[in-house]
C-alpha positions as CSV (number, residue, x, y, z in Angstrom):
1,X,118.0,97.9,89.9
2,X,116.7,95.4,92.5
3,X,116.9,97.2,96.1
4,X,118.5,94.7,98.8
5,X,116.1,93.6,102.4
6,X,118.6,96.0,104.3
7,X,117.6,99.3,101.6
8,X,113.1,97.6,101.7
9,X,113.7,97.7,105.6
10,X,115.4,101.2,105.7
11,X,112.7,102.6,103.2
12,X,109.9,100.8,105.6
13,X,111.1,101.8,108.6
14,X,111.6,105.9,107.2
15,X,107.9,106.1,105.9
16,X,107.0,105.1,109.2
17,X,108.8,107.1,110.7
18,X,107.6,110.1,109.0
19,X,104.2,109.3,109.2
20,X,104.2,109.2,112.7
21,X,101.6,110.9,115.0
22,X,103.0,113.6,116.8
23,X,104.1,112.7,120.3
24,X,104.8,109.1,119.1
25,X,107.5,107.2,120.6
26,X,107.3,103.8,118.6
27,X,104.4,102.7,115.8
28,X,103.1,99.6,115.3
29,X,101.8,98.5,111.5
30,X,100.1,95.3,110.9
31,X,99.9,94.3,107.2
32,X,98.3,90.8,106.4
33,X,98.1,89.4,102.8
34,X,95.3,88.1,101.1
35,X,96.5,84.4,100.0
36,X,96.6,85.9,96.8
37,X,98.7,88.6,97.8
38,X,96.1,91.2,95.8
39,X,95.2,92.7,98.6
40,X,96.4,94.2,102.3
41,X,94.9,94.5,105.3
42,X,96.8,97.5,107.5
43,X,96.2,98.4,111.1
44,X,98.6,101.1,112.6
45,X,99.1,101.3,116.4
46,X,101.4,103.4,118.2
47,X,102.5,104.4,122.2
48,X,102.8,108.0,122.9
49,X,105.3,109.8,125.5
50,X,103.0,108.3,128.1
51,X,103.2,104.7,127.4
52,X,99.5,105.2,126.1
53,X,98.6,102.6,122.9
54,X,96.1,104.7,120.8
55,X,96.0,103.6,116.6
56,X,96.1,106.1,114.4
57,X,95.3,105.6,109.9
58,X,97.4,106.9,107.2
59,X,96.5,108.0,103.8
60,X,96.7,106.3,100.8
61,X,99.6,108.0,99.4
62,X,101.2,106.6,102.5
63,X,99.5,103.2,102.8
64,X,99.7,101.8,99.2
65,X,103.9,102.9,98.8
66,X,104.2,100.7,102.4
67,X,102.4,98.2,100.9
68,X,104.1,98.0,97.9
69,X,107.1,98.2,99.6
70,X,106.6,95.3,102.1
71,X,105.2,93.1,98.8
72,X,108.8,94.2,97.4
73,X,110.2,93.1,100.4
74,X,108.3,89.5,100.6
75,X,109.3,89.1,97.0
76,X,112.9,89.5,97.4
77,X,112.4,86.9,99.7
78,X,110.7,84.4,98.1
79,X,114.1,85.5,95.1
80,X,116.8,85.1,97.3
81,X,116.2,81.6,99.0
82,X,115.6,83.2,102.4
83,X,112.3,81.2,102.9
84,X,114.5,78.0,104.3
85,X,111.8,76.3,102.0
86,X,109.0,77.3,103.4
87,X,106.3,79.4,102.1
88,X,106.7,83.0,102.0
89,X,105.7,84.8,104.8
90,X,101.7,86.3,104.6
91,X,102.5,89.4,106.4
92,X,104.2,91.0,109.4
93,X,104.1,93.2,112.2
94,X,106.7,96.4,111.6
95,X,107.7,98.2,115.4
96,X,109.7,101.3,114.8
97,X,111.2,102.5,117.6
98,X,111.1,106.3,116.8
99,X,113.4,107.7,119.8
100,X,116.3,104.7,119.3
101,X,115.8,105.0,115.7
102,X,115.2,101.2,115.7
103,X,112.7,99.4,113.6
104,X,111.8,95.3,114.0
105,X,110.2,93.2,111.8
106,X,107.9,90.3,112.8
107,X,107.0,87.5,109.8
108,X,103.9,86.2,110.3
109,X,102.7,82.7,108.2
110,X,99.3,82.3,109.4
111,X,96.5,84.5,109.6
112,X,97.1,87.2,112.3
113,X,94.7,89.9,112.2
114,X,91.0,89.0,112.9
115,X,88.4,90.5,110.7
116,X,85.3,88.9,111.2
117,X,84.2,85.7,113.3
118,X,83.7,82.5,111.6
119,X,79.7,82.8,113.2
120,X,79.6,85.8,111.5
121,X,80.4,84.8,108.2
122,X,77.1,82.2,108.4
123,X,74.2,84.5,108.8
């Protein structure tokens, strides 16, 4: 049984949640897409109870069920029409609002998360 965008967002949003670093009050995940869509890059931010931004990692038993579950979601997308025609979105930015229990999703097209200068891929 295919899960719905509302279920893949709930699911998202819950891991999250419950990876969390102590003291969090809203996390931040980046995941950006190869153009293949083999591979994810993941960087996870969060603010604690002093409006501090500090990142934080997560495991892989934690990381690879996110990113399967984002590629799910990006998938049902691409199934369902809701691309207005476009391509599919290459990644997004995820903000889960841990004391509203609120979680936002931001679609990203283009790349978004700098690796490595184009100078630096010369040398």
């Amino acid at each position: 049984m295919t899960k719905t965008d509302d279920q893949l967002n709930n699911e998202i949003g819950q891991l999250l949640f419950k990876s969390s670093p102590n003291g969090a009050k809203r996390v931040i995940a980046q995941l950006e897409f190869t153009q293949e869509i083999d591979a994810c890059t993941c960087i996870f931010d969060y603010y604690n109870q002093n409006d501090e931004l500090n990142w934080y990692t997560l495991d892989t038993d934690i990381t690879s069920p996110l990113i399967d579950m984002v590629r799910e979601l990006r998938q049902y997308y691409i199934d369902n029409n809701l691309t207005n025609g476009l391509p599919a979105w290459r990644g997004c930015i995820i903000t889960v609002d841990i004391e509203n229990a609120k979680i936002d999703f931001e679609f990203k097209y283009e790349r978004f998360i700098p690796l490595f200068e184009d100078d630096d891929l010369k040398d």
